[in-house]
C-alpha positions in Angstrom: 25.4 -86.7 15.1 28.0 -88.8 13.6 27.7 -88.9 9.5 29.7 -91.1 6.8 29.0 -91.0 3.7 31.5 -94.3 3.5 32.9 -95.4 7.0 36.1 -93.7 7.8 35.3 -90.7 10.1 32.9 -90.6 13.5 32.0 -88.7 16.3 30.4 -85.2 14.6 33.4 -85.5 11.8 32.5 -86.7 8.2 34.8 -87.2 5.0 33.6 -87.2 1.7 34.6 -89.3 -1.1 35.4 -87.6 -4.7 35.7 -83.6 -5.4 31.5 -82.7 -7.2 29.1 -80.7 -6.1 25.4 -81.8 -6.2 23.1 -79.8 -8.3 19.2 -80.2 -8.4 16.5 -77.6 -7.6 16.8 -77.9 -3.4 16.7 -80.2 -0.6 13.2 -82.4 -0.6 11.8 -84.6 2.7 12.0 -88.2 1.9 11.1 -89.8 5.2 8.6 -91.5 4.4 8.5 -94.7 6.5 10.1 -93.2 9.2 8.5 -93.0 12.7 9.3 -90.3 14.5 8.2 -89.1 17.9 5.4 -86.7 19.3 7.3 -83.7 20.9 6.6 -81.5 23.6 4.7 -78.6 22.6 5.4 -75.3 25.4 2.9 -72.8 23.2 0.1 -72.4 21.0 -1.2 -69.2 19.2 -4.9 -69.3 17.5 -6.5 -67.6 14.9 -9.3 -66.2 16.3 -10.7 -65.4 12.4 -11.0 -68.5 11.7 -11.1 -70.9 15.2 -9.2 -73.4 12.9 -5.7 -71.8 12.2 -3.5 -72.9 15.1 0.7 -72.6 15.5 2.7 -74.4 17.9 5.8 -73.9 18.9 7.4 -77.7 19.9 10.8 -78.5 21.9 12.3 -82.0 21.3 16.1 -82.5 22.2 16.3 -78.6 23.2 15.9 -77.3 19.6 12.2 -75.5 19.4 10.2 -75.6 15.9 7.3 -74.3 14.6 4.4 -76.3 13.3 1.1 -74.6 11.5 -2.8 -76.5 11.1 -5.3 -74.7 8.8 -8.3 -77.5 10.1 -8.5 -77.4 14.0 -5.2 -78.9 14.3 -6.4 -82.3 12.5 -3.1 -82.1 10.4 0.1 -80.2 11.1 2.8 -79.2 8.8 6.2 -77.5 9.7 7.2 -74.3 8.7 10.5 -72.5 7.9 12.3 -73.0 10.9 14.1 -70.0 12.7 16.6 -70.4 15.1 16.0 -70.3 19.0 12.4 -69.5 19.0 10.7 -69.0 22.4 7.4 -67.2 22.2 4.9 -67.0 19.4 2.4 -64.2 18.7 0.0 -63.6 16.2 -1.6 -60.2 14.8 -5.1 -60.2 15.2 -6.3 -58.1 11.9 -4.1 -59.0 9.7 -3.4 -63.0 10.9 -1.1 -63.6 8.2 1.3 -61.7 10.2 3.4 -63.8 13.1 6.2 -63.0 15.2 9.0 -64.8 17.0 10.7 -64.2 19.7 13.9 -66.2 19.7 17.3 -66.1 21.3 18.3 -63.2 18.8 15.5 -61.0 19.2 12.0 -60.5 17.1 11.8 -62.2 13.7 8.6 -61.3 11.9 6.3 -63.5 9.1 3.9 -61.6 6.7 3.4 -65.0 4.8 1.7 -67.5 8.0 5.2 -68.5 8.9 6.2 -69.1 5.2 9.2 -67.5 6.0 10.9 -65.4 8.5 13.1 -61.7 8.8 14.3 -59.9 11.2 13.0 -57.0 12.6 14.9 -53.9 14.2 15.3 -56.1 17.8 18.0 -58.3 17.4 21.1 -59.6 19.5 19.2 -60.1 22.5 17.0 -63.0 23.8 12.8 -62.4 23.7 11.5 -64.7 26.2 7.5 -62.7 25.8 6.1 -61.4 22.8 2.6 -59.6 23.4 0.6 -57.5 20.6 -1.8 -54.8 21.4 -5.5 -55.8 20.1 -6.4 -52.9 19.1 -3.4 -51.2 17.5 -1.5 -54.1 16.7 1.4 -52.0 15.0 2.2 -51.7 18.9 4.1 -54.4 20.4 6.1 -55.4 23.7 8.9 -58.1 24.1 10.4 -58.8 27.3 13.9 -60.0 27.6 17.1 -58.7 29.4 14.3 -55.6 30.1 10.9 -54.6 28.4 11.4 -53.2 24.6 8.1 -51.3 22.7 7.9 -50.8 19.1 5.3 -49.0 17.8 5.7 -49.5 13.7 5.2 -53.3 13.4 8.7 -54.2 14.7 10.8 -52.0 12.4 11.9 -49.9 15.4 11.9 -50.7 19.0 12.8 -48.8 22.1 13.3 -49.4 26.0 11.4 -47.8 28.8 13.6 -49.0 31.1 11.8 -51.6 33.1 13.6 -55.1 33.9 13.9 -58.5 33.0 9.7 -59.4 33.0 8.9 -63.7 33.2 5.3 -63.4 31.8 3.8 -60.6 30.1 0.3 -59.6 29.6 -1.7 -57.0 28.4 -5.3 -55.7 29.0 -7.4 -56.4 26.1 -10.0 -53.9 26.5 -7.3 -50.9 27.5 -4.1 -52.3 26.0 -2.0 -49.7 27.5 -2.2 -51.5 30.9 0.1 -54.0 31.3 1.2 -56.9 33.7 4.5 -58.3 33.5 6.2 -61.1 36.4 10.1 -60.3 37.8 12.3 -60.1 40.3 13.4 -56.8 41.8 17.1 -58.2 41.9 17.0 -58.0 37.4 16.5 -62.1 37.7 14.2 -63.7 35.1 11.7 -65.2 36.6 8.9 -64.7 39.0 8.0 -63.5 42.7 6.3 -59.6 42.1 4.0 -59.1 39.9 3.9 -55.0 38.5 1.4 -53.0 36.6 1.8 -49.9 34.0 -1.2 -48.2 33.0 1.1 -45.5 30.8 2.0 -48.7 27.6 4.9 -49.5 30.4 6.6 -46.2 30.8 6.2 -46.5 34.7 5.6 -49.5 36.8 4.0 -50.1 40.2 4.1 -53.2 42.5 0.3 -55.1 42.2 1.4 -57.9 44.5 4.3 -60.3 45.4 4.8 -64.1 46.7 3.4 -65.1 43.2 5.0 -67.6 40.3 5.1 -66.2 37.1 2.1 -68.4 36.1 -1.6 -65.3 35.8 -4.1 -64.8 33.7 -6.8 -62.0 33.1 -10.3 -63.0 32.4 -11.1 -61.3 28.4 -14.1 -60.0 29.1 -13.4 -58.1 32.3 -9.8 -57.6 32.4 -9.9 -56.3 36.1 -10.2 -60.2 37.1 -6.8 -62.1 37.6 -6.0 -65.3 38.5 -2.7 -66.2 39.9 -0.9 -69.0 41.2 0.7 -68.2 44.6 4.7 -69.0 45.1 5.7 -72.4 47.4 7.9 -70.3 49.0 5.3 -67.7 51.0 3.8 -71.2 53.0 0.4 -70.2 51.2 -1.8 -72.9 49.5 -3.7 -73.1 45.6 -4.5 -70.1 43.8 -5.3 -66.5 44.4 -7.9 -64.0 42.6 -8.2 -60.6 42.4 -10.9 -58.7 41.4 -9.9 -55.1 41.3 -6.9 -55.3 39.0 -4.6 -56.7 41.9 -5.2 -54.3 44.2 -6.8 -56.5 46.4 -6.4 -60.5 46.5 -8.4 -63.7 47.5 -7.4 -67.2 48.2 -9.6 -69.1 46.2 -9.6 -73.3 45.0 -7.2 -75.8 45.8 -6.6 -75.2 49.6 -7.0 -79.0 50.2 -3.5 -79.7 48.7 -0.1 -78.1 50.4 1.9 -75.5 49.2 3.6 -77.5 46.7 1.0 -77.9 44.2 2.1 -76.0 41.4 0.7 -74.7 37.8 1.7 -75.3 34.8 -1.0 -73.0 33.0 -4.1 -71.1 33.8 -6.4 -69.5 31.1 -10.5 -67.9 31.5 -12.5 -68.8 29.1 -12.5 -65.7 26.8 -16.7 -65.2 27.5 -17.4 -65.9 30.8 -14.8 -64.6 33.6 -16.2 -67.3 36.0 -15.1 -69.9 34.2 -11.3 -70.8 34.5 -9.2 -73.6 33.7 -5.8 -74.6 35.5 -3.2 -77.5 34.6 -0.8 -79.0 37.2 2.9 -80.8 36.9 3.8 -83.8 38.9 3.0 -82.9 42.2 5.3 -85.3 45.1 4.5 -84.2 48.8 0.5 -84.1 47.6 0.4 -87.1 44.9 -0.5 -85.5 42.4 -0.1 -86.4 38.8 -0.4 -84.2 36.0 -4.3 -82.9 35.3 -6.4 -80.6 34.4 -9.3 -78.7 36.1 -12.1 -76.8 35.7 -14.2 -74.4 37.6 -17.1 -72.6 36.6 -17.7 -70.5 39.6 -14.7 -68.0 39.8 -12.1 -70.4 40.8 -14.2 -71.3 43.7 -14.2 -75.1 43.7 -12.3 -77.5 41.0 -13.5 -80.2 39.3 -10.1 -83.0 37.5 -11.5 -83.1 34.6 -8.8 -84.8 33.0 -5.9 -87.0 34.5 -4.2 -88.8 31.7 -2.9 -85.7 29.4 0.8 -84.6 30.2 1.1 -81.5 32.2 -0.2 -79.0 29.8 1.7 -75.8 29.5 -1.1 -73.3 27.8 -4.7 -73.2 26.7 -6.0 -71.4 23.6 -9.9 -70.9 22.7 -11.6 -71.7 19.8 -14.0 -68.3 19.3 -17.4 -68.9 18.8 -17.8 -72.8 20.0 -16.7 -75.2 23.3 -13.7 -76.3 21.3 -10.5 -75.8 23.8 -7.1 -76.5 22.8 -3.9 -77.9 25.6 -0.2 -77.6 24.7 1.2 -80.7 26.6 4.2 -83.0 26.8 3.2 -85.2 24.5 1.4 -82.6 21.2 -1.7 -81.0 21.1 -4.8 -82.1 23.4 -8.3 -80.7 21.6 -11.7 -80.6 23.4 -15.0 -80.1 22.1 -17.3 -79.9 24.9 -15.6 -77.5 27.1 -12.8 -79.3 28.8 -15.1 -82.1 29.7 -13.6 -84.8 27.0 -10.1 -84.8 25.7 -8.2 -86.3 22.4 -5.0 -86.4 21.2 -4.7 -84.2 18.2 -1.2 -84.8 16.5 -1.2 -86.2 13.2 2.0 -84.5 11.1 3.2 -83.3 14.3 6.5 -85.6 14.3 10.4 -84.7 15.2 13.1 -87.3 14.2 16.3 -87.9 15.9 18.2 -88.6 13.1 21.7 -88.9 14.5 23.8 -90.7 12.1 23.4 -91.0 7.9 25.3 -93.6 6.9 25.4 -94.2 2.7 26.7 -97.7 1.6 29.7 -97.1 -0.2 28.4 -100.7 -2.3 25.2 -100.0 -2.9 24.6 -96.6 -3.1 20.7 -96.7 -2.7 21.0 -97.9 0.5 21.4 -95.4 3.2 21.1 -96.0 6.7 19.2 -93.3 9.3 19.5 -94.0 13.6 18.9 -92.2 16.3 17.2 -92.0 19.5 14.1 -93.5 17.9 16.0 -96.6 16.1 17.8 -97.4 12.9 16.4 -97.1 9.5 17.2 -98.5 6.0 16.7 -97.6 2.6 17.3 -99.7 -0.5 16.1 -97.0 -3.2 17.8 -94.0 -1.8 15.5 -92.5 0.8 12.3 -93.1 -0.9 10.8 -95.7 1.8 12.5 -96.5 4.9 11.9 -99.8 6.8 12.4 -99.9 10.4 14.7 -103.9 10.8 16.0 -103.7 13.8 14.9 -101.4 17.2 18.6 -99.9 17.9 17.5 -97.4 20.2 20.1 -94.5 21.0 22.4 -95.1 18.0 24.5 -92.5 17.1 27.2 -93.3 15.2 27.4 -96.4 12.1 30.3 -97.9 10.5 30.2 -100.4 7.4 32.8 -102.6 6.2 33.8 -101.5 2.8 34.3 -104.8 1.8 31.1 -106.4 2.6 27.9 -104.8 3.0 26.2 -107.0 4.8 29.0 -106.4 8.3 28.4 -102.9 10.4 29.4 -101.5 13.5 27.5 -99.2 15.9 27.2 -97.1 18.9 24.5 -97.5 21.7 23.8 -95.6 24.2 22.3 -96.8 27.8 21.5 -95.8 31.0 23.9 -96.2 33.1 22.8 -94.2 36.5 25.3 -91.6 35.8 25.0 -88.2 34.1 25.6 -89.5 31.0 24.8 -92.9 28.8 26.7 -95.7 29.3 27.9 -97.1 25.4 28.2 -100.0 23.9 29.4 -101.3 20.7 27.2 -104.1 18.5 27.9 -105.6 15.5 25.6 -106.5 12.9 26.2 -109.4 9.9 23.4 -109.1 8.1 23.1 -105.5 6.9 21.6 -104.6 10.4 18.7 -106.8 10.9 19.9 -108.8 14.2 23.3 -107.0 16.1 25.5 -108.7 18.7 27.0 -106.9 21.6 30.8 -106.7 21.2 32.5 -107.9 24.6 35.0 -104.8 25.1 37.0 -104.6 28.0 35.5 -101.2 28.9 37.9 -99.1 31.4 37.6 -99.5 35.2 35.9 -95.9 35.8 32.9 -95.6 36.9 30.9 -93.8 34.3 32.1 -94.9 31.0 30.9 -92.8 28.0 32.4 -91.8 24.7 32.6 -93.9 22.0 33.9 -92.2 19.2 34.6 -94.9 16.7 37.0 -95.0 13.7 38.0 -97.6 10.6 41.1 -98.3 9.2 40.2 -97.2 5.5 42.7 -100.3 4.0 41.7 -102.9 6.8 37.9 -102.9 7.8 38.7 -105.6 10.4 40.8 -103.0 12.5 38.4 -100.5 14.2 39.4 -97.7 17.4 36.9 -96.5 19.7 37.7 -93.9 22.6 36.2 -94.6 26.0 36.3 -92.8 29.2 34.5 -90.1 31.0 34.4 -86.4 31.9 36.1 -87.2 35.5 39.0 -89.1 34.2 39.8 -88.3 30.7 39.9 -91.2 27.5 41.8 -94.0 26.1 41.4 -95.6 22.9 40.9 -99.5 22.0 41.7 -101.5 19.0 40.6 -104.6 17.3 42.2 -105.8 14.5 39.9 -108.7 14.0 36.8 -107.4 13.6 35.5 -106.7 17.4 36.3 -110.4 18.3 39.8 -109.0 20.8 40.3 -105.4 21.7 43.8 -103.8 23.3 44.2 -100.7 24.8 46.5 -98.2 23.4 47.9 -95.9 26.3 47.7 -92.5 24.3 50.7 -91.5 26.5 48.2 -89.9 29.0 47.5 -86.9 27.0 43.7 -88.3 25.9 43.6 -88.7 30.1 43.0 -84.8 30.4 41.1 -84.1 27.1 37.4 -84.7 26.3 37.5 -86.8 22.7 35.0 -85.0 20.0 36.5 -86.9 16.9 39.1 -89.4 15.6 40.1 -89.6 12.1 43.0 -91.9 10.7 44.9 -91.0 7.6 44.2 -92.9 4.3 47.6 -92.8 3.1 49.0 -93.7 6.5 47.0 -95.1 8.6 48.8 -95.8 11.5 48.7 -91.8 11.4 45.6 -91.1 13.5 44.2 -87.4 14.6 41.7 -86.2 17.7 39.7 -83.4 17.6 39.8 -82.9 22.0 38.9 -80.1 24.1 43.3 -79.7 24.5 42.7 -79.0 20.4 44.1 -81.2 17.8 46.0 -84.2 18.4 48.7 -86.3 16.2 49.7 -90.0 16.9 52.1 -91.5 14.2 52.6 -94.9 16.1 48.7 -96.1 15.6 47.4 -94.6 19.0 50.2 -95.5 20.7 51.0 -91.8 21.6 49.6 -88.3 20.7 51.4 -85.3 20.8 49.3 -81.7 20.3 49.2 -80.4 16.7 49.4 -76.4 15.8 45.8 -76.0 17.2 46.9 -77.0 20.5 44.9 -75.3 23.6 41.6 -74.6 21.2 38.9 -77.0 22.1 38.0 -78.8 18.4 34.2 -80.3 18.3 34.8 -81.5 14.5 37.7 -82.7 12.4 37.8 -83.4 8.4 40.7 -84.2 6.5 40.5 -84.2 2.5 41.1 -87.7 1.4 42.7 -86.7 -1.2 45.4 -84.4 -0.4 46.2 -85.9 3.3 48.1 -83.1 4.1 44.9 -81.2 4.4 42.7 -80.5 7.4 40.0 -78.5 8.5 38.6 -78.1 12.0 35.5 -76.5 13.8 36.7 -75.1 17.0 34.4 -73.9 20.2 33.7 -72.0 23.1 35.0 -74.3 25.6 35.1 -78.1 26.2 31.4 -79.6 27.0 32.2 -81.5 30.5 28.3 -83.0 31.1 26.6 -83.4 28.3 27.9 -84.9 24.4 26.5 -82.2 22.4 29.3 -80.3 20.1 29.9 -77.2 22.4 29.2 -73.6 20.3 31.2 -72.4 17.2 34.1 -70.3 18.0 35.4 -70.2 14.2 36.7 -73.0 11.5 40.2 -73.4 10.4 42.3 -75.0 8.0 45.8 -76.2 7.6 47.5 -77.5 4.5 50.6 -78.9 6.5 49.1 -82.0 8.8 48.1 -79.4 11.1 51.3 -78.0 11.9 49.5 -74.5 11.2 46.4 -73.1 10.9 44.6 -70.3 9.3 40.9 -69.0 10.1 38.2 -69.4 6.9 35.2 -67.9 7.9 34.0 -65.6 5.3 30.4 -65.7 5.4 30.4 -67.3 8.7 30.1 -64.6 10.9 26.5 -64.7 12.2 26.5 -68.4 13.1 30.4 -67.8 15.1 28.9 -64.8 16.7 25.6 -66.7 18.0 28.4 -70.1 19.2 26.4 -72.3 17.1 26.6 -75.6 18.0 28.0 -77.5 14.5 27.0 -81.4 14.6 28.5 -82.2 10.7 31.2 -81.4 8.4 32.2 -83.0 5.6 34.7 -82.9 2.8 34.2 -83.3 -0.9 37.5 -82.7 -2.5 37.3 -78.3 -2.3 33.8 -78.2 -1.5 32.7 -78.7 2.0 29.1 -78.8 3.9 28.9 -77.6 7.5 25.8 -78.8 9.8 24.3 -76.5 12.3 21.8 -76.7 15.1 19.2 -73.2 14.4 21.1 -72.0 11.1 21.1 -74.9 8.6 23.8 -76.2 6.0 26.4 -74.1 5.2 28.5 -74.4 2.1 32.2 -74.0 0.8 33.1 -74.4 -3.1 36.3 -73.2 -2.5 38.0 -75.3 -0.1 36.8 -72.9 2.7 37.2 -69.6 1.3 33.9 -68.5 1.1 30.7 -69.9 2.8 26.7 -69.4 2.1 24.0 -70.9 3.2 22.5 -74.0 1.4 19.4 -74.1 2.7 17.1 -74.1 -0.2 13.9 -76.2 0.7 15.1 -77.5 4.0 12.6 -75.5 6.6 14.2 -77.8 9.1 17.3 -75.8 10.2 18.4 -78.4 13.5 20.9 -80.2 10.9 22.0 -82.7 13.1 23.8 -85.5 10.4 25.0 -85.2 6.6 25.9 -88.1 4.4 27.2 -87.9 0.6 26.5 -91.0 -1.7 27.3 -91.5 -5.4 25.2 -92.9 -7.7 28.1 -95.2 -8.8 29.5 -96.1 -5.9 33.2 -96.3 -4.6 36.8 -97.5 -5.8 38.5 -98.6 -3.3 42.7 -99.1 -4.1 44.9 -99.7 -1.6 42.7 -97.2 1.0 42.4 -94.5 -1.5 39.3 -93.8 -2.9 37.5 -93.1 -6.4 34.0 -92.5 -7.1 31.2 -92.6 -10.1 28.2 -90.8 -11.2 27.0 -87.3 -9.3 26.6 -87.0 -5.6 23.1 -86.6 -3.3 23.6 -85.3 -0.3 21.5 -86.5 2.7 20.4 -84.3 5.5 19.4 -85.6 9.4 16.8 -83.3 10.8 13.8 -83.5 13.5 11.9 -83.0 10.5 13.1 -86.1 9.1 15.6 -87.0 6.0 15.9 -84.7 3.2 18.5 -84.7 -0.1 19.2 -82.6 -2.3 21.3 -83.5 -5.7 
C-alpha cells in the first residue's frame, strides 16, 4: 500500500512532487500485461430471462466486488464497485434491477449494476437480501433484525424479528418465510423459524441445524438442511411437510463433522439435490461436490477437484449448472456430471505499491502479492521481470534508475510475515537480499522504509513487532552496513505506520505511530511526540515544498495483528511541524463515519489525493479545505496505491525538488492500474 510517485515516503504515506492538478476526461484501466489472480467468489445471482446473464459477487484480500457476464459466464467484466457488499439479489421481471446488501444497508441498480444508490435502508449491515417472485416491489433484508419494504426499497420497516443467518422465501406463497438465528440475538445458525404472515410473527420449525437449507422450487414444502456438529447427529436432514416433521437422509457414513458449504434442488425436480462440502479433517474429506437424484437418499462425488463451492445457481430451461468456489466460477452442462473452470475477465490485482521513475517518467513500477511489474510507456503494457512476490513497498535511487530497494514479505510461522529487504541493480530484473541485522525478537515484521531525499545511499527501515514495539536501522552506503538507531525507547511502545524525513533537513525525521505523530531532529537518534500525540496516525504527508506543512490521517485505534491501515477517524493538518493541528474534513464525513480504512495520500503542492478501501479517491484543491470524490471512471473503489508522474520528469537541487510537463496520476486497485491525467 505504499506509493511514491519519486522515493521519499513509505509505508501507506506518499509525497508528491510539484503543485498541478491532472486534467483529462477520468480515470481509464491500463493493465494490460498484468496477471492477476482468480478470486474467491461467495455468491452468484442468475437471470432466469435469459439463462446467460450471471453476477458474482468475489472476495479477494477481504474487499468484495461485483463482476457481470451477458454469455453463460464465458467473459466477465466488473461493475461500479460499491462498498462492503455482502448479498446480491436480482428482480425477476424487471432484471435490469439489482440490489446490494452491503455493510451500510441496501443499495439499488436500475442499470445491470451500471451504477449504484442508496435506498431508504442505510447505516446498518445487510448480511440477506431476498425478493418476493411474484411482487417483487416487496423485499426482506436481514441484518441486526429482519427489515420489509414494500415500494422497491424506498421505504423499509421492522417487524421486530432478530438477527436471521440465511433467509429464504417460498416461491409459490412468498409470504412464508424461513430465516436461520439464534434465540440469544447472535448471527448465525442453530433454529431455524417460519412466518407465514410476510414475517410479522415467527414460529420455531426446528433446531440443531447450521444455517446452511434449501427449498426444492417446485414444491416448496420440501427442505433440505444440513444438521449442526454440535447435536452428535450425522449428514443431512429433510423434511417434507414444511419442517414440521424431519428425516435423516444421505451422508450417515461420515461423522458429525462433515459439514456444507451449499445445498441447492434443482429448480424442476424436488428429488434431485445437489450438496458441496469444505475440508473435512476427522473423516478425510476434501472439498466436493455431490449429487442425488432420489431425495437426498444416497450421494454420488461427482466432482473432487473444484474448491469448496459456496452456492449453486440454475440455468432455466437446460442441464447447465453454475458453482461459486474458491477459485471463480465452475459451469456444468450435463447436470453436475462434468465440470469447467469458467473465469476468463474474472481477475483481482494486488497492486500494493506504484512507484513512478522520477528519470524516466514512462516507467512506472506496479507489486504486490502477485509480483512486480514494469512499464516503459506509461502503463500501456506491463512486463512481469522479476517474480517479487509479496512486495509492498519500492524505493528508487534518484540518481540512477537502474538501483531500487524493496520490501518482501515471508512466512515466518508467526501471525504476521516475516520482511526482508532486496536490492535490485538493474532496474529490477535480478534483486539481492540485503544482510540486515534484523532485531533479536521473535516475530520480526514492519518494514517501513524511507530515503534521504539529498543522499540515496542512506536509507531507514523500522523493524519490530506487535509484542515488543520498533526500532529503526540505517545504511548510509547503500544497504551494504546497517546501525541501529535507539529511538530513545519511545518507537518500543508504538506500532510504526509511516516515516517521512524532511527535504530541507533531513536529519529531521517524522513517524506516523499508534502513540500519534513523532519528531526526531538528531536522524532517529531520538523521537519526542509531536501536537498529535495519543491519536493513532495510519498516514503521514508533508508538502515538500513548504516543510513546515503536514497532514495526517488518524484512526480508530492502533491495528496490533494485522498491517492493514486501521479505519479513518478524521485527517488533520498543521502548518507549524506539527506542533498543532486542525481537523479538514469537509466533504469527508461519510467515509470518517463508516472508519474507512485509507491506504494512500499524497501531496501535490495544495492539492492532495486520499486512497480508500470501499469509497475510492478523494480529492483536495485547496490544501485540505474541501474534499470530493474523484472517482470518475474508476468502478474499482478498493484504492489500495497512488503514484503521480510528470511527463518531464524531476529537478533535483540540493534535495529540493522541481518538476516538468502535466502530471498522470496512477491508481492500484484489484481491478488493476488505472490513470487519469
Amino acid at each position: 500500500m505504499i506509493n511514491l510517485a519519486y522515493p521519499i515516503a513509505l509505508s501507506w504515506a506518499v509525497v508528491s512532487i510539484h503543485a498541478g492538478v491532472p486534467v483529462g476526461a477520468g480515470w481509464t484501466n491500463v493493465s494490460n500485461g498484468l496477471t492477476g489472480s482468480i478470486p474467491k467468489v461467495t455468491a452468484l445471482v442468475i437471470d432466469r430471462s435469459t439463462g446467460s446473464t450471471l453476477y458474482a459477487l468475489t472476495s479477494a484480500n477481504s474487499i468484495f466486488n461485483v463482476f457481470k457476464s451477458t454469455d453463460g459466464g464465458a467473459n466477465w467484466k466488473a461493475l461500479a464497485n460499491i462498498a462492503g457488499v455482502n448479498v446480491l439479489a436480482l428482480d425477476p421481471i424487471s432484471t435490469s434491477t439489482v440490489y446490494a446488501g452491503t455493510a451500510g444497508g441496501v443499495f439499488k441498480s436500475t442499470d445491470g449494476g451500471g451504477s449504484w444508490a442508496s435506498t431508504g435502508l442505510s447505516g446498518t449491515s445487510i448480511r440477506e437480501l431476498v425478493i418476493d417472485p411474484i411482487t417483487p416491489s416487496n423485499l426482506y433484508a436481514a441484518g441486526d433484525k429482519l427489515y420489509r419494504s414494500t415500494d422497491a426499497g424506498a421505504s423499509w420497516t421492522a417487524p421486530g424479528f432478530g438477527p436471521a443467518g440465511q433467509l429464504t422465501l417460498d416461491p409459490l406463497t412468498p409470504s412464508t418465510l424461513y430465516a436461520v438465528a439464534n434465540p440469544n440475538g447472535t448471527p448465525v445458525s442453530d433454529v431455524l423459524y417460519r412466518s407465514t404472515d410476510a414475517g410479522q410473527s415467527w414460529s420455531v420449525v426446528s433446531s440443531g441445524l447450521v444455517s446452511l437449507y434449501a427449498i426444492a422450487p417446485t414444491t416448496p414444502s420440501t427442505l433440505y438442511a444440513g444438521l449442526n456438529a454440535s447435536t452428535g447427529s450425522p449428514g443431512l436432514s429433510k423434511s417434507t411437510d414444511g419442517g414440521a416433521t424431519w428425516t435423516q437422509i444421505g451422508f450417515t457414513q461420515f461423522r458429525h463433522c462433515v459439514g456444507f458449504s451449499a445445498l441447492a434442488i434443482d429448480p424442476t425436480n424436488p428429488n434431485t439435490a445437489y450438496g458441496a462440502t469444505g475440508i473435512n479433517a476427522c473423516d478425510q474429506m476434501s472439498p466436493a461436490i455431490f449429487k442425488s437424484t432420489d431425495g437426498g437418499q444416497s450421494w454420488v462425488a461427482v466432482d473432487t477437484i473444484i474448491p469448496a463451492a459456496a452456492s449453486f445457481v440454475f440455468s432455466p430451461g437446460s442441464s447447465t449448472i453454475y458453482a461459486a468456489t474458491g477459485s471463480g466460477v465452475f459451469k456444468s452442462s450435463d447436470g453436475g456430471l462434468n465440470w469447467g473452470e469458467t473465469n476468463t475477465g474474472l481477475r483481482v490485482f494486488d497492486i500494493e505499491v506504484l512507484v513512478g521513475d522520477p528519470a524516466n517518467p514512462a516507467t512506472v513500477y506496479a507489486g504486490g502479492n502477485d509480483g512486480l511489474f514494469k512499464s516503459v510507456d506509461s502503463g500501456a503494457t506491463w512486463t512481469h521481470p522479476y517474480t517479487l512476490l509479496g512486495e509492498d513497498s519500492l524505493l528508487i535511487d534518484f540518481t540512477n534508475s537502474n538501483t531500487l530497494y524493496a520490501r518482501k514479505a515471508r512466512s515466518n510461522g508467526c501471525f504476521a510475515s516475516q520482511i526482508s529487504l532486496l536490492k535490485s541493480t538493474d532496474g529490477g530484473s535480478s534483486w539481492n537480499e540485503l544482510q540486515v541485522d534484523y532485531p533479536s525478537r521473535a516475530c520480526v515484521t514492519g518494514g517501513t522504509m524511507a530515503m534521504d531525499p539529498v543522499d540515496p545511499n542512506t536509507l531507514y527501515v523500522v523493524f519490530g513487532n506487535d509484542y515488543d514495539g520498533f526500532t529503526i536501522s540505517q545504511t548510509t552506503d547503500g544497504g551494504a552496513h546497517w546501525k541501529d538507531l535507539d529511538g530513545n525507547g519511545l518507537l518500543d511502545a508504538s506500532f510504526v505506520n509511516a516515516l517521512l524525513i524532511d527535504r530541507n533537513a533531513p536529519t529531521t525525521l517524522y513517524a506516523a505511530t499508534d502513540l500519534g505523530v513523532l519528531r526526531s531532529t538528531d536522524g532517529g537518534a531520538s523521537f519526542l511526540p509531536s501536537g498529535l500525540a495519543s491519536t493513532p496516525a495510519a498516514l503521514l504527508a508533508i508538502d515538500p515544498f513548504h516543510p513546515n506543512v503536514f497532514y495526517a490521517a488518524t484512526s480508530n485505534n492502533p491495528y496490533p495483528f494485522d498491517q492493514n491501515p486501521p479505519g479513518l477517524v478524521g485527517m488533520y493538518k498543521s502548518t507549524d511541524s506539527g506542533a498543532t493541528w486542525s481537523a479538514i474534513n469537509q466533504g469527508l464525513d461519510e467515509i470518517v463515519a463508516a472508519h474507512t480504512t485509507v491506504n494512500a495520500l499524497l501531496v501535490d503542492g495544495d492539492v492532495l489525493y486520499l486512497a480508500t478501501s470501499g469509497f475510492g479517491v478523494f480529492k483536495s484543491p485547496d490544501g485540505g479545505a474541501t474534499w470530493a470524490a474523484f472517482n470518475d471512471g474508476l468502478p474499482f473503489l478498493d484504492v489500495r496505491s497512488l503514484a503521480l508522474v510528470r511527463a518531464g520528469g524531476e529537478v533535483r537541487r540540493n534535495g529540493r525538488l522541481g518538476a516538468l510537463g502535466p502530471g498522470t496520476l496512477y491508481a492500484g486497485t484489484p481491478g488493476g492500474v488505472f490513470k487519469i491525467r
